[in-house]
Each structure stands twice: as structure tokens, then as C-alpha cells.
N, C-alpha and C positions, 0 to 999 in steps of 0.2 A: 761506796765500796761494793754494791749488790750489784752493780754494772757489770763487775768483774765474773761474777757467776755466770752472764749471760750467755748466750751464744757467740762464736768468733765471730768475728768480721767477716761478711762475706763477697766484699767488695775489694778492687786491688787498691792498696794505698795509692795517697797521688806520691807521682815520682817514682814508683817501681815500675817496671815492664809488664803487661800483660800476664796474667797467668795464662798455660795452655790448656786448652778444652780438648781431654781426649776425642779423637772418635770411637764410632763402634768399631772401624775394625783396629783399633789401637785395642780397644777392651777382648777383641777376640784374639790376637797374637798374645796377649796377657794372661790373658782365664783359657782359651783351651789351647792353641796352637804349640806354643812354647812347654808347656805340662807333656801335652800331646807325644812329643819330639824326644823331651826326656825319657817318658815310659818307652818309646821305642827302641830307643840307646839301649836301655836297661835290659828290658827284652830281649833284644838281641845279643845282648853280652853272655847273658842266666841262659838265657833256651837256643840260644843259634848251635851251641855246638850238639846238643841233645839231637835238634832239627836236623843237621848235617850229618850224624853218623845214621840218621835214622834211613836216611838220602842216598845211602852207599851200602851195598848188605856187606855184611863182612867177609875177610877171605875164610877166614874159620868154617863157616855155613857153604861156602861151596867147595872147599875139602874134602868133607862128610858127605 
């Protein structure tokens, strides 16, 4: 039973298919690219329209 404590298997059974070995740039679209992409979304959702008016003076200030 102390078998069962060990570590997994880290070999593929026989009769299963291959496991896939990511690559690095699997690991990079994972860890930064795709993160990356969301915070830009977000960014731009929170801060674009701030950016935008900030872009155009207002008609108010050339009135006065």
C-alpha cells in the first residue's frame, strides 16, 4: 500500500496516446500573452473613455 504514497506515474500508459509536451512558446501564449491581452481589454474599457475626453478639449473651455 505504501506504493500508493509515491509519486505518479510518469510514463504514458501502454495503449493511451502520447501525452503533449508543451512548447515554450505554448508556455508563453499561457503565462504572459493571453494575461497580457485581458489587462489590455480591461484597460481600455476603465481608462479609454478618461483617455478620450482627455483627446478633445471640451466646448465648455472654448466658450469662456
Amino acid at each position: 500500500m505504501t506504493h500508493l504514497l509515491g509519486l505518479p506515474i510518469l510514463q504514458t500508459l501502454p495503449g493511451w496516446p502520447e501525452a503533449y509536451t508543451p512548447t515554450l512558446m505554448d508556455m508563453l501564449w499561457l503565462v504572459l500573452i493571453i494575461p497580457f491581452g485581458i489587462g489590455a481589454v480591461f484597460t481600455l474599457f476603465i481608462l479609454g473613455p478618461t483617455w478620450f475626453r482627455r483627446s478633445h478639449p471640451s466646448t465648455e473651455l472654448e466658450r469662456s
